[in-house]
N, C-alpha and C positions, 0 to 999 in steps of 0.2 A: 437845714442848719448844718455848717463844717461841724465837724468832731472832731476834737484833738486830745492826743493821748499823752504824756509827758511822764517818762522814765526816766531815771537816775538818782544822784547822789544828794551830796549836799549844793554843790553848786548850781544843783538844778531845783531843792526843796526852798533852798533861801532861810537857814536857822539865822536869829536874831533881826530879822526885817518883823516889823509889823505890818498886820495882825497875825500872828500865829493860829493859823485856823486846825493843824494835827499839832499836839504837842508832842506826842510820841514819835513821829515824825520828823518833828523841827521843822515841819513844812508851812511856809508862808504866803497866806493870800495874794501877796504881791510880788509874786515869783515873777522871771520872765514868762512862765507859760499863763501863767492869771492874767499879766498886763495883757497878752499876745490877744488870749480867748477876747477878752475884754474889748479888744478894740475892731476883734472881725468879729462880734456877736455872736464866737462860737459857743458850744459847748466844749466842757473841758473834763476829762477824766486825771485828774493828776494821782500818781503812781510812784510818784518820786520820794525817798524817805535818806533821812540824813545818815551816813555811814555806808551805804550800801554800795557792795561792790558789784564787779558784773555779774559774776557768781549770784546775787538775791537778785537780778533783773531776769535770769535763764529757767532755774530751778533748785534755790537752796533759797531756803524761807529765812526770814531777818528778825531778831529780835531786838526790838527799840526800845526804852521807854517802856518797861515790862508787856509790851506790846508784840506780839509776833504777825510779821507782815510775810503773807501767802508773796511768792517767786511774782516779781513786777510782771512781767508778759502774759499771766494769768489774765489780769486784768483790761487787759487790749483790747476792744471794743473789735469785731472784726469787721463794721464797717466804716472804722478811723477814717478820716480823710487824711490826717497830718499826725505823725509821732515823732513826738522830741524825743534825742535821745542825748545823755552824756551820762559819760562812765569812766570808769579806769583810774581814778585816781587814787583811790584807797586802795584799790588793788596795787600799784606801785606806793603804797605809804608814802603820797606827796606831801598831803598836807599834815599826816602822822609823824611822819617825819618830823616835819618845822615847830609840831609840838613838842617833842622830845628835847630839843636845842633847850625847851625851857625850864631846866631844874628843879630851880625854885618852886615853879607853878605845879609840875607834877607831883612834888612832895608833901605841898600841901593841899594838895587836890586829892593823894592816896591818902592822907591822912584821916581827911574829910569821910570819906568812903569807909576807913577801916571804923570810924566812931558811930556813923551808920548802920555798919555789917555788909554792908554791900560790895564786892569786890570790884577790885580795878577794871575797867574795861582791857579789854585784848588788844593788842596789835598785829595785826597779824602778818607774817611774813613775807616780803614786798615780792611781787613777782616782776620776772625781769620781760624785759619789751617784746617779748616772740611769743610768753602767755597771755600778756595783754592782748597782744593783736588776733592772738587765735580765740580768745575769752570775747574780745569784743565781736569776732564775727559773726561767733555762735550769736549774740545777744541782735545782731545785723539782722543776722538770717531767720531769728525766730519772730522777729515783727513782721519782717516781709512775707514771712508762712502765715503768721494769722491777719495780718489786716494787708491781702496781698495787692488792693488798689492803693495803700496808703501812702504817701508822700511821707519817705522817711530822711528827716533832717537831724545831722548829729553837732552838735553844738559844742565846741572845742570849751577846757577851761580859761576862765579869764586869768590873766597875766598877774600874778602874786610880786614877782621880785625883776622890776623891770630896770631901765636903765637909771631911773631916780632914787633907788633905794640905795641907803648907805650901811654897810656892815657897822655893828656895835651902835649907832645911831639909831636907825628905823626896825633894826631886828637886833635880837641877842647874839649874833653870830657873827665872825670872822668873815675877810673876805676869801678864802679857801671853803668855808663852809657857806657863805652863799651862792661860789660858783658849784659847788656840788646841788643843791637843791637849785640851781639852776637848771642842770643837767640834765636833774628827776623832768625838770616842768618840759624840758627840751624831748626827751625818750616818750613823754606822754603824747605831745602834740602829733610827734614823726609817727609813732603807731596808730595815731588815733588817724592820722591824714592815707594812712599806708589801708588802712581796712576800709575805709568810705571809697578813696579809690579804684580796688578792686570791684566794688558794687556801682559804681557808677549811674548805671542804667535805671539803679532806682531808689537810690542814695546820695547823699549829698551831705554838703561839710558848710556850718559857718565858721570861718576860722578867725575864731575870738582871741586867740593868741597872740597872735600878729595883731590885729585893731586894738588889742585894749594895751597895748608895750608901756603907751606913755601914760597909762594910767595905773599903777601899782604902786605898794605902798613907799609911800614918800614924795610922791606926786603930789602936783597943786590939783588936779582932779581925779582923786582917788576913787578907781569904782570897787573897791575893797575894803575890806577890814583892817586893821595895823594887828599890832599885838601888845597896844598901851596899858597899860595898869587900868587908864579911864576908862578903856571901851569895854573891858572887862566891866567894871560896876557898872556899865551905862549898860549891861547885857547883849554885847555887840558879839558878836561868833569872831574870833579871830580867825584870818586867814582866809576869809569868804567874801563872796560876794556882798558889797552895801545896795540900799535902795537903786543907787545911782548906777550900777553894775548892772542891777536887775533891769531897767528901764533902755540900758544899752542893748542888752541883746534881745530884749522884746523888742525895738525901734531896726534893730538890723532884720530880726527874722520876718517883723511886719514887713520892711520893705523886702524883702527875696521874696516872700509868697507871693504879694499884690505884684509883684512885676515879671510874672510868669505865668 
């Protein structure tokens, strides 16, 4: 039977898809890596936990969900056939970022928190494109040391703010402020494509950026989240991946495997 290992973020755990099989996590049974498993009757170790930057994929443990998750590469099967890999985005506070745009929401989301007792979550300080890509190689290079036959594919993020999206309409934000956090999504791709290239020989890139352009929010086929009032109560993860997202890049990586 194939093995396949799947590390990373949020855009790789899938918060707010059903069913939510880690709650601590946010990780959802119908991630692209569930679909993927699912349809080559592999086995799947998923590894992937919401928030995590490259840093918790290397060796710096993640606390979630009052849950502390051991350094992702721990968990690498070493004799993986296939490891997904996507990262970096919290490390450049992309989509931390496009929370912040929303005032309102944080204030009463700290609110919530301080009645609680629980403090705010962190944001932690965006690292700029030369840490990512040195952050991501470490994270390259430590799969390829433990599962050294493994087919390692890095799986780009899907496209949040593409050419359909209207400032002050579809997001809270100006159009100066969503050519900025265009920017963020543009520095993420370039480094992400700049580190797979260097490994070439035994790495490899689907580059979901570029495929998924006409699909972000404000699109007639959105494979994202918006950032509605409704998708909120409807318990939708703003700013991530929808079923429809997850389904895409499980159907792309199925077909790169089976045609090689």
């Amino acid at each position: 039977m194939v093995r396949i290992a799947n590390l990373g973020s949020s855009f790789s755990a899938g918060p707010g898809i059903a069913p939510q099989v880690n709650i601590a996590a946010a990780r959802s049974g119908a991630n692209y890596a569930h679909l993927l498993a699912e349809r080559l009757n592999a086995g799947l170790v998923d590894l992937s936990v919401s928030g995590a930057t490259l840093l918790n994929i290397t060796d710096t443990p993640q606390v979630s969900g009052g849950v502390t998750f051991p350094p992702q590469i721990q968990g690498v099967p070493e004799d993986a056939d296939i490891v997904l890999v996507l990262g970096g985005g919290n490390d450049m506070s992309y989509v931390g970022g496009l929370f912040k745009e929303h005032t309102w929401a944080l204030a009463a989301f700290s609110l919530v928190q301080r009645l609680k007792g629980t403090p705010m979550p962190e944001f932690p300080a965006p690292a700029d494109e030369e840490e990512v890509i040195k952050r991501f190689g470490k994270v390259l290079d430590a799969v390829h040391e433990k599962a050294p036959k493994a087919r390692v594919i890095v799986v780009e993020y899907l496209t949040l703010l593409g050419s359909d999206v209207k400032p002050t309409v579809d997001v809270p934000f100006n159009a100066e402020r969503l050519e900025y956090h265009q920017g963020v999504a543009t520095k993420l791709q370039k480094a992400t494509q700049q580190v797979v290239d260097s490994r070439s020989e035994w790495c490899e890139r689907i580059p979901m950026a570029e495929l998924s352009q006409g699909h972000g929010i404000g699109s007639a086929e959105p494979w994202v989240f918006g950032c509605s009032m409704m998708e909120r109560l409807m318990g939708k993860a703003w700013y991530h991946p929808n079923a429809e997202g997850m389904k895409a890049v499980a159907n792309l990586l199925h077909e790169r495997i089976t045609s090689k």
